[in-house]
py3Dmol code that shows the C-alpha trace and the ligand (Angstrom):
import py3Dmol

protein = """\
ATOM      1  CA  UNK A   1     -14.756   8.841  -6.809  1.00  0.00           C
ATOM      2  CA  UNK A   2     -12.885  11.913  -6.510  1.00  0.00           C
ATOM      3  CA  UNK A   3     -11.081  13.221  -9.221  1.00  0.00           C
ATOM      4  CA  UNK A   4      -7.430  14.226  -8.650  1.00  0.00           C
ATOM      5  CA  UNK A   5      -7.455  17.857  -9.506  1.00  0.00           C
ATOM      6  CA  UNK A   6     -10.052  18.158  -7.036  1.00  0.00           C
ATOM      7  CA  UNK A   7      -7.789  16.397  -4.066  1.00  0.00           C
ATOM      8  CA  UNK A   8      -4.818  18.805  -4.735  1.00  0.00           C
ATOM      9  CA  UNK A   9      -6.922  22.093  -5.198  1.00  0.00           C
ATOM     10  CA  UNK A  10      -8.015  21.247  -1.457  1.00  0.00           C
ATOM     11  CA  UNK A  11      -4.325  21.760  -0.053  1.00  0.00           C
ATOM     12  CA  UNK A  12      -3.118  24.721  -2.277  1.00  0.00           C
ATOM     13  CA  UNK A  13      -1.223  27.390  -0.422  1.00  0.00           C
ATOM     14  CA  UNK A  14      -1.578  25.390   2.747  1.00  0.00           C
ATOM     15  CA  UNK A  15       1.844  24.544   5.036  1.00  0.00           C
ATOM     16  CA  UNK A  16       2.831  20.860   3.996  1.00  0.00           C
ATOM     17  CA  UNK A  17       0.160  20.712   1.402  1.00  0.00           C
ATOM     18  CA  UNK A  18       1.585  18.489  -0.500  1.00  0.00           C
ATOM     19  CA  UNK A  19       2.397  15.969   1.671  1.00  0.00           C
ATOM     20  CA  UNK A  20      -1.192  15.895   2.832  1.00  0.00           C
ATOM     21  CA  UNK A  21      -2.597  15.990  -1.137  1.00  0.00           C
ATOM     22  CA  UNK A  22      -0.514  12.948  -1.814  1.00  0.00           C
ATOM     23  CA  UNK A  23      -2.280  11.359   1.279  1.00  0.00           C
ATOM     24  CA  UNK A  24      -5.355  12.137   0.131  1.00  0.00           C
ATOM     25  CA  UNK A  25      -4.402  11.143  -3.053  1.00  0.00           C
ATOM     26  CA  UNK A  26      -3.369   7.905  -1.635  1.00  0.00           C
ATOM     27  CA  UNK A  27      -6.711   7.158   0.351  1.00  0.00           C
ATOM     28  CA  UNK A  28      -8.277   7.420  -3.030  1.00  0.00           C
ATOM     29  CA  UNK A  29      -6.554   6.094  -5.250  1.00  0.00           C
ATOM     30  CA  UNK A  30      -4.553   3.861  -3.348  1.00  0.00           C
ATOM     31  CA  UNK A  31      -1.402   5.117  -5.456  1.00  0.00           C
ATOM     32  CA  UNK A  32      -0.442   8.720  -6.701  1.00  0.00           C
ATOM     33  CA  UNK A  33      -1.209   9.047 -10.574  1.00  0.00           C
ATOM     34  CA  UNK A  34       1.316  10.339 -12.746  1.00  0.00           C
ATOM     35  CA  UNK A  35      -0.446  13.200 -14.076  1.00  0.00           C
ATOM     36  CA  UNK A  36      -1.962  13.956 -10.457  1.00  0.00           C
ATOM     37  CA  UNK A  37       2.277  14.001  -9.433  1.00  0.00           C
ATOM     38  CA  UNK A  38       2.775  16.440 -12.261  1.00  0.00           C
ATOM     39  CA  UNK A  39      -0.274  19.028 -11.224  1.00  0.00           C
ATOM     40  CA  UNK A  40       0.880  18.802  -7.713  1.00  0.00           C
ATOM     41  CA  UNK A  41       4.484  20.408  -8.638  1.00  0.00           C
ATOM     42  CA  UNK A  42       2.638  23.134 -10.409  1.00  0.00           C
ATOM     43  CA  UNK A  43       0.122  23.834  -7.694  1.00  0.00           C
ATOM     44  CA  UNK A  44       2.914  23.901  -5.191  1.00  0.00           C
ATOM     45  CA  UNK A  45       5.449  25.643  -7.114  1.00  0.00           C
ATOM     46  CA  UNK A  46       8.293  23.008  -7.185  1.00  0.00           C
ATOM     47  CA  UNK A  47       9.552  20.853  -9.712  1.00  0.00           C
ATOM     48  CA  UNK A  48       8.484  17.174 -11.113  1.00  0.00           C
ATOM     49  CA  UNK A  49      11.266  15.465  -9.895  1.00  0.00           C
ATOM     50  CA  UNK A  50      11.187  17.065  -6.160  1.00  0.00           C
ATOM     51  CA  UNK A  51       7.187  16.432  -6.259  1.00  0.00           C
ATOM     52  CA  UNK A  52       8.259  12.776  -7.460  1.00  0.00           C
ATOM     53  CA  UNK A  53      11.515  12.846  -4.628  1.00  0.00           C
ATOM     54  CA  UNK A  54       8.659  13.782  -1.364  1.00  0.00           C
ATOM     55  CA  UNK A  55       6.274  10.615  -3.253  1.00  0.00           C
ATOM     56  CA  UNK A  56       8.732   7.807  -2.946  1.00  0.00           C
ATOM     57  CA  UNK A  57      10.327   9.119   0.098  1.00  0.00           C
ATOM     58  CA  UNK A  58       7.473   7.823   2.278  1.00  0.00           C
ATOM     59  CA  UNK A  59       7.257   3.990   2.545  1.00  0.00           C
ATOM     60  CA  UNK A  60       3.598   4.334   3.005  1.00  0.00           C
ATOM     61  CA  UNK A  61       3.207   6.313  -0.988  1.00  0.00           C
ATOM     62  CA  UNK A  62       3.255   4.582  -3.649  1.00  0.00           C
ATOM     63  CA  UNK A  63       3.688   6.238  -7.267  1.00  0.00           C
ATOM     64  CA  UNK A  64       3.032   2.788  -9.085  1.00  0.00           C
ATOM     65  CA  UNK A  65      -0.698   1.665  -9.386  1.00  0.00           C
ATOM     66  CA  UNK A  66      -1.804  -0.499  -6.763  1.00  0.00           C
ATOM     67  CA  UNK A  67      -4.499  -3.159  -6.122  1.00  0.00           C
ATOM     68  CA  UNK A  68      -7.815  -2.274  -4.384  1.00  0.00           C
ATOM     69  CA  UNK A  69      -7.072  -5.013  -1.436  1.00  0.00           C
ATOM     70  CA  UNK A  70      -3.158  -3.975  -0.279  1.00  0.00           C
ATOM     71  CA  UNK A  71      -1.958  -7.208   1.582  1.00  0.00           C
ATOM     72  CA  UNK A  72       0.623  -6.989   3.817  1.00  0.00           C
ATOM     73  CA  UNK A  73       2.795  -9.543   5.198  1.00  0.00           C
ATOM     74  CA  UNK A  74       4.544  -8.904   8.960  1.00  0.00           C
ATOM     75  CA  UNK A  75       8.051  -9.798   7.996  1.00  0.00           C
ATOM     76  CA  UNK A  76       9.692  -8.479  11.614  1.00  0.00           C
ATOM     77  CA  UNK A  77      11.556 -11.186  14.111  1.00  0.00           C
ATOM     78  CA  UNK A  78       8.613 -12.453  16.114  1.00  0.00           C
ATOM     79  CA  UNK A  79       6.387 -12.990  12.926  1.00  0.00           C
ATOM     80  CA  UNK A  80       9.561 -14.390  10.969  1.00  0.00           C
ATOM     81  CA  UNK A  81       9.729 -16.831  13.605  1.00  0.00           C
ATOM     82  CA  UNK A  82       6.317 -17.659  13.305  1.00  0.00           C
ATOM     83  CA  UNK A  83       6.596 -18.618   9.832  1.00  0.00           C
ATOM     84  CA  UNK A  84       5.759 -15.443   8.192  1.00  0.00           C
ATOM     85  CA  UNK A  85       7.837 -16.711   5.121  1.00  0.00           C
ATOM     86  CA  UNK A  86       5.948 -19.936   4.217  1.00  0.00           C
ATOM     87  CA  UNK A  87       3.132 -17.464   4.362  1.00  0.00           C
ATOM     88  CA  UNK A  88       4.411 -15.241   1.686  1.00  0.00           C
ATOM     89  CA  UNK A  89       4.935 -18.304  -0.128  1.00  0.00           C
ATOM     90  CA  UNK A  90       1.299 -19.045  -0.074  1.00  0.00           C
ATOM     91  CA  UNK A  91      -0.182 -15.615  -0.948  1.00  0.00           C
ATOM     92  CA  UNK A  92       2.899 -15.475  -3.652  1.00  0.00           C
ATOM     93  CA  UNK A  93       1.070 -18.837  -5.271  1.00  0.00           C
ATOM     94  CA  UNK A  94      -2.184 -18.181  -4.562  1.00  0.00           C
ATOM     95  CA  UNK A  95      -2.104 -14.726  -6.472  1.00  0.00           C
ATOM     96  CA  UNK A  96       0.768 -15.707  -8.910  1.00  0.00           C
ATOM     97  CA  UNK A  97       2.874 -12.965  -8.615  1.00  0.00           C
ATOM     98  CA  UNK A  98       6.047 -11.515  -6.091  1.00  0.00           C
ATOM     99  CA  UNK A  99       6.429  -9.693  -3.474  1.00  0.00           C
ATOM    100  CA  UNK A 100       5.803  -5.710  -4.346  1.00  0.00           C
ATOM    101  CA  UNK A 101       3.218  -6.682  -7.464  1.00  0.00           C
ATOM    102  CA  UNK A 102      -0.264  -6.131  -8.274  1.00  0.00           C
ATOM    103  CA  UNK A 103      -2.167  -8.667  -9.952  1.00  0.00           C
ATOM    104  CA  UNK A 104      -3.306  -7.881 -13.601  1.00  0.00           C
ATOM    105  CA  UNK A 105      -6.723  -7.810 -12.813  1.00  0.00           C
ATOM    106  CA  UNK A 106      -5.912  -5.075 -10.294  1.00  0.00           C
ATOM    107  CA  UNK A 107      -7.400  -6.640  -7.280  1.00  0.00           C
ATOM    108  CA  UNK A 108      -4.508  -7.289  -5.077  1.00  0.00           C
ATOM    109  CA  UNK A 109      -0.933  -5.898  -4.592  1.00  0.00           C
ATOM    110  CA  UNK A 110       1.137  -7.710  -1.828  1.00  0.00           C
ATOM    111  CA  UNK A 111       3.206  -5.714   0.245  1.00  0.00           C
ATOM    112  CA  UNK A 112       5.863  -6.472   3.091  1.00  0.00           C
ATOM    113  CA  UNK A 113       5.573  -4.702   6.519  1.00  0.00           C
ATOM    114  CA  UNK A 114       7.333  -4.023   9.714  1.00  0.00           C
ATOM    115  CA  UNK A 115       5.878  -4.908  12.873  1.00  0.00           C
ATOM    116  CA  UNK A 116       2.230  -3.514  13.639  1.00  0.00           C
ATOM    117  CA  UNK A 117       2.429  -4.152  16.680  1.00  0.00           C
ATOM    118  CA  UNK A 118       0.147  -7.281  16.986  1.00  0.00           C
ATOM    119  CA  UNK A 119       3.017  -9.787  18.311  1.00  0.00           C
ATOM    120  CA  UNK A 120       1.083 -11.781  20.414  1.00  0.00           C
ATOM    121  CA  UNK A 121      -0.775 -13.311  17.396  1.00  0.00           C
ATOM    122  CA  UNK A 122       1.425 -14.062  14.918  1.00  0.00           C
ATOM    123  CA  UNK A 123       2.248 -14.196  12.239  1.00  0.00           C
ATOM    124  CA  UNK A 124      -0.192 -11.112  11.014  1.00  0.00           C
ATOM    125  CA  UNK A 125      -1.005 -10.351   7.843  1.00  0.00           C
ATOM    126  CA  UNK A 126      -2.761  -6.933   7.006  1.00  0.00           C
ATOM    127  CA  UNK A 127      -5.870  -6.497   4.116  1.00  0.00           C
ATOM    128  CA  UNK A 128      -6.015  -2.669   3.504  1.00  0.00           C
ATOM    129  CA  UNK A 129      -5.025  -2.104   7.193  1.00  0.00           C
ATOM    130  CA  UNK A 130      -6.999  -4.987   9.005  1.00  0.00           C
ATOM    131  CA  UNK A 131      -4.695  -7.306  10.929  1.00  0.00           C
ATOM    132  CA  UNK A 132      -5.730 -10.679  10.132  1.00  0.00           C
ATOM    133  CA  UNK A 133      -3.691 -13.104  13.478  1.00  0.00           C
ATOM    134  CA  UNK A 134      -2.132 -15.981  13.538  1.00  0.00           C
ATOM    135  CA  UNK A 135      -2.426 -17.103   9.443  1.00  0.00           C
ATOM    136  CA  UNK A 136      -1.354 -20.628   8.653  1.00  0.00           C
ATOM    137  CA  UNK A 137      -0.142 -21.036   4.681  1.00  0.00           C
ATOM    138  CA  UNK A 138      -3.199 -23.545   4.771  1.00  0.00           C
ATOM    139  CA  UNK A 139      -5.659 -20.569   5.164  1.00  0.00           C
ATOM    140  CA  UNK A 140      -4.548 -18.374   2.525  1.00  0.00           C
ATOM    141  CA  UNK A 141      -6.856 -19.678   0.274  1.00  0.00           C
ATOM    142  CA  UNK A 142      -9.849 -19.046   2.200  1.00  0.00           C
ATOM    143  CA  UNK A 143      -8.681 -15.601   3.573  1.00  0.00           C
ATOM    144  CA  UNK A 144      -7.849 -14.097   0.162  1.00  0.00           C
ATOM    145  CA  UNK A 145     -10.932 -15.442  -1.751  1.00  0.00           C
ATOM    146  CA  UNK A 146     -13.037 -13.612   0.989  1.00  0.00           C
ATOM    147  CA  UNK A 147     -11.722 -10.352  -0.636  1.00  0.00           C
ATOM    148  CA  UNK A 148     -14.567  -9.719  -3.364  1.00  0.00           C
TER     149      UNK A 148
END
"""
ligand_1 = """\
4
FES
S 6.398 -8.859 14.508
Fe 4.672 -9.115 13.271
S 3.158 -8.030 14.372
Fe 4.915 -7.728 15.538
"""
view = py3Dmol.view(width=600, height=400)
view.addModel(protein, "pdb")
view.setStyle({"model": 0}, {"cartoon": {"style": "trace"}})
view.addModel(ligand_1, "xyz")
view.setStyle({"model": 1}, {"stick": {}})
view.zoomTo()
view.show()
């Protein structure tokens, strides 16, 4: 694994450098680290809170730590219809904790999403990016103890 001072040494002095270090940052870690937030100010010459202002501007950041599977739960109209919230209901039980939380263990963080553009198969649920169509609550189960 990468380390972070590594990661934001790559973008120094580079136009929107930051932006793409916190990306990168992302990809790895699958959050932005405190301390990584704090060296990124420094290398780009801004303050904490403006580094911390660009991190949580962007839906797709996160600053808190995160779970190495993401899920993601469709929650526009044609996957509400479809019964997208009896799904959350099942991955909420199934994992024991709420919308935007990470289990203790640190396996899984469940997320909401807009529409990815998958309507035809809904509703869709997404595990670190892969659309998974047309998931019943009765499959949950199954689909999330497939993560290992
Ligand atoms: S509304 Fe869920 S994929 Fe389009």
């Amino acid at each position: 694994m990468a380390n972070y001072v590594d990661i934001i040494e790559l973008y120094r002095g580079k136009k929107g450098g930051i932006i793409e270090a916190f990306h990168a940052l992302q990809n790895e870690f699958n959050y932005i680290p405190e301390e990584a937030l704090g060296l990124a100010a420094k290398t780009f010459g801004i303050s904490e809170a403006e580094a911390y202002g660009v991190a949580t501007f962007y839906s797709y950041l996160s600053v808190k730590p995160r779970g190495k599977y993401i899920i993601r739960m469709c929650e526009s109209a044609p996957c509400h219809i479809a019964g997208a919230d009896r799904v959350v209901k099942a991955i909420e039980d199934y994992l024991g904790i709420n919308v935007g939380e990470t289990t203790a263990d640190g396996k899984f963080t469940f997320e909401l999403c807009e529409c990815i553009g998958q309507c035809q198969a809904t509703p869709v649920v997404t595990i670190n990016s892969e659309p998974v169509f047309n998931v019943s609550p009765e499959q949950i189960p199954e689909i999330l103890s497939a993560c290992k």
